[in-house]
MARLUMKOL-914374 format. One record per atom (N, C-alpha, C): residue in one letter; x, y, z. Coordinates in steps of 0.1 Angstrom, whole numbers, padded with zeros to 4 digits, always signed. Layout:
BEGIN
aXYZ;...
END
This chain:
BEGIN
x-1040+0333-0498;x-1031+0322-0494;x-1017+0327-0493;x-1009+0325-0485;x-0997+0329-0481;x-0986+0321-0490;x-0974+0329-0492;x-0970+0319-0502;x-0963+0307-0495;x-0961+0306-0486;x-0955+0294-0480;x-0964+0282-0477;x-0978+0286-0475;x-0993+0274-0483;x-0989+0270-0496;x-0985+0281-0503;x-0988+0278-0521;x-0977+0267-0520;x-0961+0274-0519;x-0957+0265-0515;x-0954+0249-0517;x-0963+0247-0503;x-0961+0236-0501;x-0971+0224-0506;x-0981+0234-0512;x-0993+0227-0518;x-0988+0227-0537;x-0981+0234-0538;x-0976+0229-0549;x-0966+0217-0551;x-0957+0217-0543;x-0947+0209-0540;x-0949+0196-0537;x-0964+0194-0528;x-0969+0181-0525;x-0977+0178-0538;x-0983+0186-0550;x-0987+0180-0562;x-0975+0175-0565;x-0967+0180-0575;x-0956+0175-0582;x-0953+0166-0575;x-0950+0164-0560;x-0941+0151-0558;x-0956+0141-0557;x-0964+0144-0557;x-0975+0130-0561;x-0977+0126-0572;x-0974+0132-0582;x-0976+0134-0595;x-0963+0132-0604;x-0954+0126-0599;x-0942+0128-0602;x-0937+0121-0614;x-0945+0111-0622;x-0946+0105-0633;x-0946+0113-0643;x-0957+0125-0639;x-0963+0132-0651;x-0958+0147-0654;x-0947+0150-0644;x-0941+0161-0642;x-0926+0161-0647;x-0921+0167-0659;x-0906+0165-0660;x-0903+0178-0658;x-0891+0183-0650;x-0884+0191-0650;x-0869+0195-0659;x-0871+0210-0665;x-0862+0217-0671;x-0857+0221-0664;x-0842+0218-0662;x-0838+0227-0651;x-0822+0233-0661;x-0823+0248-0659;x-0814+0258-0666;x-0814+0268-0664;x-0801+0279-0670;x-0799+0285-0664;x-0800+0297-0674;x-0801+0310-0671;x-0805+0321-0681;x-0797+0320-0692;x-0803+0319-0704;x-0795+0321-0721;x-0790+0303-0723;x-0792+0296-0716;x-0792+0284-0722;x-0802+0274-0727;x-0813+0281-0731;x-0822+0278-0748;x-0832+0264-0738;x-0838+0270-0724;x-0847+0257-0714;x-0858+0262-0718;x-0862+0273-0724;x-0873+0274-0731;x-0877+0268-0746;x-0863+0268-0751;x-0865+0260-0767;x-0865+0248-0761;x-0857+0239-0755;x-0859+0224-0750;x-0872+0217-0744;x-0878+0231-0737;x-0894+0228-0736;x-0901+0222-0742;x-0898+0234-0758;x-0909+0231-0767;x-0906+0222-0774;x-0891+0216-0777;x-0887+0202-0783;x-0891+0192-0777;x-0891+0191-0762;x-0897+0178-0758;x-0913+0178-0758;x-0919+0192-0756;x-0934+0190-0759;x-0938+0188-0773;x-0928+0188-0783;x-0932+0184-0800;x-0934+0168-0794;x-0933+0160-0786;x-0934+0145-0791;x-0948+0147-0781;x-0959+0135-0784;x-0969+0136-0783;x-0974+0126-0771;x-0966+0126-0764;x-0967+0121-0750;x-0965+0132-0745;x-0964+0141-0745;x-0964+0156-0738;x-0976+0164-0740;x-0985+0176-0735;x-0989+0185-0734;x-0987+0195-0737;x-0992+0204-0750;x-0990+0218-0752;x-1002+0222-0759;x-1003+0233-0754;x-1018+0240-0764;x-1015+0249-0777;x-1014+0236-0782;x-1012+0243-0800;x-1001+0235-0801;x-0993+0239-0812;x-0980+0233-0817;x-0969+0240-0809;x-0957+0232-0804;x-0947+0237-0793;x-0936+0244-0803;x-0940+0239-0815;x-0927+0243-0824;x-0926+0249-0837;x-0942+0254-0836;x-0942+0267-0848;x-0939+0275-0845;x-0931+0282-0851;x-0927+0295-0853;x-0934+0308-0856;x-0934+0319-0847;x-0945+0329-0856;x-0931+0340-0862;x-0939+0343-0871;x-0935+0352-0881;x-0925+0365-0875;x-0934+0372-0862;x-0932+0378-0854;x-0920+0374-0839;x-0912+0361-0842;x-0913+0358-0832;x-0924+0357-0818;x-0917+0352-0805;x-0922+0346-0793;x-0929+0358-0785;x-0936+0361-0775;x-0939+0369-0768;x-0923+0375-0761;x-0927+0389-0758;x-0915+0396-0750;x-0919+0398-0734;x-0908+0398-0728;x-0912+0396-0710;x-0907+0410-0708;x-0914+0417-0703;x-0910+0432-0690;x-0908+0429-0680;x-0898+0422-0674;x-0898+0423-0662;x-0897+0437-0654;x-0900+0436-0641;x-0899+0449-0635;x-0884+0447-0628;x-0883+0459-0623;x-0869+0463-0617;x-0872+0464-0600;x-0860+0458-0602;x-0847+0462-0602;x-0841+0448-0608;x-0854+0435-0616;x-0847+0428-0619;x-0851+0425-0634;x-0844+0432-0643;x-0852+0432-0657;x-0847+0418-0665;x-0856+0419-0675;x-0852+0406-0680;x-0837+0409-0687;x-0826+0400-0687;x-0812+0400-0696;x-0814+0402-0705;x-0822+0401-0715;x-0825+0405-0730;x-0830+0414-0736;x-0824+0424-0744;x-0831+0436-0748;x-0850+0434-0755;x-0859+0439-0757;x-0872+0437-0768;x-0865+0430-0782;x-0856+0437-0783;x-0855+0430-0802;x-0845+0418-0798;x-0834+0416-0789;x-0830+0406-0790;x-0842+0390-0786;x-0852+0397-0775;x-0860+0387-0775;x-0869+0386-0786;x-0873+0395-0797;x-0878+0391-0803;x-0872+0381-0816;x-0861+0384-0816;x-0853+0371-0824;x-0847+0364-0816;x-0845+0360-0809;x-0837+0351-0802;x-0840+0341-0788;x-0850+0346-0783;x-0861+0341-0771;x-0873+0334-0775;x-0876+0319-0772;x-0888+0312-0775;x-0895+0315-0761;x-0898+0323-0754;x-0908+0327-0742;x-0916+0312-0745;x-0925+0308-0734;x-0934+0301-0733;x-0941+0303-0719;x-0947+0317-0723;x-0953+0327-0713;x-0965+0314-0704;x-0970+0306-0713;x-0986+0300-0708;x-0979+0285-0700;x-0965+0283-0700;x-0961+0272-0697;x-0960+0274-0681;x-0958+0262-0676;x-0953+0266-0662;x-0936+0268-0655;x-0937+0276-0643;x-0922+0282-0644;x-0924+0279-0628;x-0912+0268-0622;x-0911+0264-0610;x-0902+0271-0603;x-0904+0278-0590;x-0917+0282-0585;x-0925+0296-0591;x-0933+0293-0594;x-0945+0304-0598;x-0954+0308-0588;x-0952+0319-0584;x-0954+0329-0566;x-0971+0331-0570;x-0978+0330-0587;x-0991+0336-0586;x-1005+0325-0588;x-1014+0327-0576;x-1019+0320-0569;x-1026+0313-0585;x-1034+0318-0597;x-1039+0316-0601;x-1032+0305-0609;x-1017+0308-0615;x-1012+0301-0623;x-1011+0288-0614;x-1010+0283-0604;x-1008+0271-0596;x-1024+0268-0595;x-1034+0272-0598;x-1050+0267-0597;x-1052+0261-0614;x-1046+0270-0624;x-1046+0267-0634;x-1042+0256-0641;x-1021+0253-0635;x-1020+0236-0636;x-1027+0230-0629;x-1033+0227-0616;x-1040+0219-0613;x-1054+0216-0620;x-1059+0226-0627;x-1072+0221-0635;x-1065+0215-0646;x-1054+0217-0654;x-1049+0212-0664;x-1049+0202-0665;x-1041+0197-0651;x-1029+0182-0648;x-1047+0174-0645;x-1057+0182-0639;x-1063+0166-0636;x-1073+0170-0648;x-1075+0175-0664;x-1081+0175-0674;x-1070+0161-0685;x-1060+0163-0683;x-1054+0155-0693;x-1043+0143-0681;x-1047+0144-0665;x-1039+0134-0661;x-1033+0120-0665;x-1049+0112-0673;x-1043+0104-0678;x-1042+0097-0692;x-1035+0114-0696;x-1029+0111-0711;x-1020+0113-0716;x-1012+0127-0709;x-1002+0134-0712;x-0993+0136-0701;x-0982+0137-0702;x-0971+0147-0692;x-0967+0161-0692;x-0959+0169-0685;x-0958+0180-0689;x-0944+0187-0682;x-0943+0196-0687;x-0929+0199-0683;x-0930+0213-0679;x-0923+0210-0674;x-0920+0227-0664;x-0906+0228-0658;x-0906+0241-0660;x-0897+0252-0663;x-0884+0254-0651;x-0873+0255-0648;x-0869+0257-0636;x-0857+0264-0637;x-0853+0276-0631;x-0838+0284-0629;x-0835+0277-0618;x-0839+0270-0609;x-0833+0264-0592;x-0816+0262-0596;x-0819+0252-0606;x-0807+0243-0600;x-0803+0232-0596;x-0815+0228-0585;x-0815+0223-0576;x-0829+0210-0576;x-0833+0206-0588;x-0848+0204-0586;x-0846+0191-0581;x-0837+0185-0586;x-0836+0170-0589;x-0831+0165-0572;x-0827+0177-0567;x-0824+0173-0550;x-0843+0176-0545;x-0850+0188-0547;x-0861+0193-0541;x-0873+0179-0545;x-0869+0172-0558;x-0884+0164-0561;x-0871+0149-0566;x-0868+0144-0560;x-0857+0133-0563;x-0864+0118-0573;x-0880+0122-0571;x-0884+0112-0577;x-0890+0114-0591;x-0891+0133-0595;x-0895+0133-0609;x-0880+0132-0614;x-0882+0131-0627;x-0872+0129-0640;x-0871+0145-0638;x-0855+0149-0641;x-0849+0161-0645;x-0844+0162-0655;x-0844+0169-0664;x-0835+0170-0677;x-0825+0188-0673;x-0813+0185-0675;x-0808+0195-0669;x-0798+0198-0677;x-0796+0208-0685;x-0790+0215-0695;x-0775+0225-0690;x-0764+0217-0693;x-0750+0219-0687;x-0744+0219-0701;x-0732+0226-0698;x-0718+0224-0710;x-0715+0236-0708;x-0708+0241-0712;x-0701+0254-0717;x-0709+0266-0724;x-0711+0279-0718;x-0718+0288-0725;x-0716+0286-0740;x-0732+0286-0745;x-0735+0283-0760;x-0732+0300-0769;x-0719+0301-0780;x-0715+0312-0783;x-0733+0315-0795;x-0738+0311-0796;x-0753+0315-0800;x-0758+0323-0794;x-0762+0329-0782;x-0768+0332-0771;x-0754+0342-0764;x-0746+0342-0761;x-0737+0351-0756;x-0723+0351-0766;x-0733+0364-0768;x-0722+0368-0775;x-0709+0377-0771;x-0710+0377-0762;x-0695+0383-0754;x-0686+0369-0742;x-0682+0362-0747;x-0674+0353-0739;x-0676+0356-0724;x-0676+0348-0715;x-0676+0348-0699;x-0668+0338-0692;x-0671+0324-0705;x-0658+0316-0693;x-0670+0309-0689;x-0681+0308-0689;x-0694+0301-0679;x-0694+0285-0681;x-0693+0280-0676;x-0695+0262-0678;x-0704+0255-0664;x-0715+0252-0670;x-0726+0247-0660;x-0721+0228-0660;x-0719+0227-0649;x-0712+0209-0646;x-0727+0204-0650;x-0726+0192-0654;x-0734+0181-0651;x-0735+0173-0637;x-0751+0169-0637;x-0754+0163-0618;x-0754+0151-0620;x-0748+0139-0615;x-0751+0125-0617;x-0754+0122-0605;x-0771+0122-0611;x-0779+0115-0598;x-0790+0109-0609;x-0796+0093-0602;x-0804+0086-0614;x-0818+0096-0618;x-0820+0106-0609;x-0829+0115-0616;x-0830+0119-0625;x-0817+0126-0632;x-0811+0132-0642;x-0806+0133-0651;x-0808+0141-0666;x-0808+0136-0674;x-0801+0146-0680;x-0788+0146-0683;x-0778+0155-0683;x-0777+0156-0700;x-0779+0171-0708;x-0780+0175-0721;x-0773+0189-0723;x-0759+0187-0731;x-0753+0195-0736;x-0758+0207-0746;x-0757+0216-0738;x-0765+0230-0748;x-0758+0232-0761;x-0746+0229-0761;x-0741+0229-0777;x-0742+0214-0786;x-0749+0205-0776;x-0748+0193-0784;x-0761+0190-0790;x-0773+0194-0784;x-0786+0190-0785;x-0792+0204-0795;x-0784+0218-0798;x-0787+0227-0803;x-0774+0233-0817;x-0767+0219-0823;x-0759+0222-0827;x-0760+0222-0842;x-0758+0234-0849;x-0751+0232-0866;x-0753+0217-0871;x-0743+0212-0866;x-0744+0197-0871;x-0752+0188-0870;x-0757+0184-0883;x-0767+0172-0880;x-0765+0158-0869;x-0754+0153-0872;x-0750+0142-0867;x-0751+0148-0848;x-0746+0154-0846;x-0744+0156-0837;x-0756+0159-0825;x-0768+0168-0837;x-0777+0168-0827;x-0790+0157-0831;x-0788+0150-0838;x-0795+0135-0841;x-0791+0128-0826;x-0777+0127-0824;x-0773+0116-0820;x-0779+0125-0801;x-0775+0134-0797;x-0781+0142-0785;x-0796+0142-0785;x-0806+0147-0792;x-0819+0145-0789;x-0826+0130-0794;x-0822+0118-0799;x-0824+0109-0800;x-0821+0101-0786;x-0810+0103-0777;x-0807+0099-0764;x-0817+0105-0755;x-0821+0120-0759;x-0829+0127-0746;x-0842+0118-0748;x-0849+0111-0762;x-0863+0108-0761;x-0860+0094-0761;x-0853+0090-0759;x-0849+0073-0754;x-0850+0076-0740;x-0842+0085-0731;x-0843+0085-0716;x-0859+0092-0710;x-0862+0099-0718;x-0876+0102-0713;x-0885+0093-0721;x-0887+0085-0731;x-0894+0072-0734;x-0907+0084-0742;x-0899+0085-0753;x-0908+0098-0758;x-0904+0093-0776;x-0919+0098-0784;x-0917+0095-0801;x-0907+0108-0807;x-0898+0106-0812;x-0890+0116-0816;x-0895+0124-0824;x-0897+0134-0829;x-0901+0143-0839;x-0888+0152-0845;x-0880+0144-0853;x-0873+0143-0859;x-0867+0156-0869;x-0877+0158-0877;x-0882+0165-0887;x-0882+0180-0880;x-0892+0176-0873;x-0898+0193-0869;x-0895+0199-0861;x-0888+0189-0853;x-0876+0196-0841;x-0863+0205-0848;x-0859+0196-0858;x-0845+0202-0864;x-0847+0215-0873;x-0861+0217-0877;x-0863+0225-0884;x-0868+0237-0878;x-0870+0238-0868;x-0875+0247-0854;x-0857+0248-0849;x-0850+0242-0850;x-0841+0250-0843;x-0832+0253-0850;x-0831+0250-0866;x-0822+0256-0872;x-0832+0270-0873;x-0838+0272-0879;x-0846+0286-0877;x-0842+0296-0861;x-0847+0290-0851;x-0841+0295-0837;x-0824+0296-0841;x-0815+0292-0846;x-0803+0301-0849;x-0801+0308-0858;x-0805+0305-0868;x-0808+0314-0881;x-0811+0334-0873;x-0817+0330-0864;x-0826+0341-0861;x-0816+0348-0848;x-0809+0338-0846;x-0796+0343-0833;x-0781+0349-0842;x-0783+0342-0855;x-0775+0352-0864;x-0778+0365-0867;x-0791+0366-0870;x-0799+0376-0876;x-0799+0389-0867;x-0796+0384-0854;x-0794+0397-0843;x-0780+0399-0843;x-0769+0392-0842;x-0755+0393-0839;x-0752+0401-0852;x-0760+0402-0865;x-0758+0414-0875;x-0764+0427-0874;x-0773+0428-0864;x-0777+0438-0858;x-0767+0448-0847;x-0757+0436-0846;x-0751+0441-0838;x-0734+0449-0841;x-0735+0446-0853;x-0721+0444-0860;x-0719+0458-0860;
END
């Protein structure tokens, strides 16, 4: 199949399916893989296994090939990267993984939703009728540790569901109470309160744990 089949045969699922489909849409080092697995902890969501245990070892590590390697060293992803290798990542060029959600999506169609993954950008213009959750604010100093000045705007379009990377992943209780309590009110999701906060204070605990690596 040519990828401009895949395509468009992907593209016509999701937008049929558009209830069951939420998009992450973010941008490298702004934690759309930990947000994943926070929204897949409530149980209106899809995940095989628990989204927000931790292994000992940390997350799987990605090799990307070159000339476009992954931004993260092996050991920084192994502390600091939740991969969610088995998840889906929009657009995904390999034929199998697009045969695979489709056996998925029509095994649990009508029980669960599921989320997937996106660097676009752009999703909430390409699929106007799924829900976007889209991760903007100011580079999170957790994750870059050398300043850049980076500030990802927020999109106000009714698609969209606009979530501050320093607010929803912050130190302070109050703060990320009051942020992920808003995200599972707008996606109409049971909060997991507990096991979220405890999954991502661990996920910085472990973003410390490299920046002394680095000292």
């Amino acid at each position: 199949m040519r990828k401009k089949d895949y395509t468009y045969v992907l593209d016509a699922f999701l937008h049929k399916f558009s209830k069951n489909f939420i998009f992450v849409d973010f941008e490298y080092g702004y934690g759309g893989n930990t947000l994943s697995r926070i929204i897949a902890a409530s149980p209106e969501f899809y995940w095989d296994g628990d989204s927000v245990l931790y292994p000992d070892k940390g997350y799987s590590i990605i090799e990307d090939p070159e000339p476009y390697p992954h931004f993260a060293s092996p050991i920084e992803q192994e502390l600091c990267c939740t991969h969610t290798p088995d998840d889906f990542m929009y657009p995904d060029s390999k034929f199998n993984r697009v045969r695979d959600l489709f056996l998925l999506h029509k095994k649990y169609l009508k029980s669960k939703k599921f989320c997937i993954r996106s660097h676009n950008g752009n999703t909430h213009e390409i699929f106007p009728k799924n829900t976007v959750v889209r991760i903007s604010g100011k580079e999170p100093d957790f994750r870059f540790f050398k300043p850049t000045g980076r500030y990802i705007d927020k999109v106000n379009n009714d698609n969209v569901i606009n979530v501050d990377v320093n607010e929803i992943f912050s130190k302070d209780y109050d703060t990320f109470e009051s942020s992920y309590l808003y995200l599972c009110s707008k996606l109409n999701i049971t909060p997991q309160v507990n096991r979220v906060r405890a999954f991502i204070l661990l996920w910085l605990e472990r973003q410390e744990r490299y920046k002394k690596l680095l000292a």
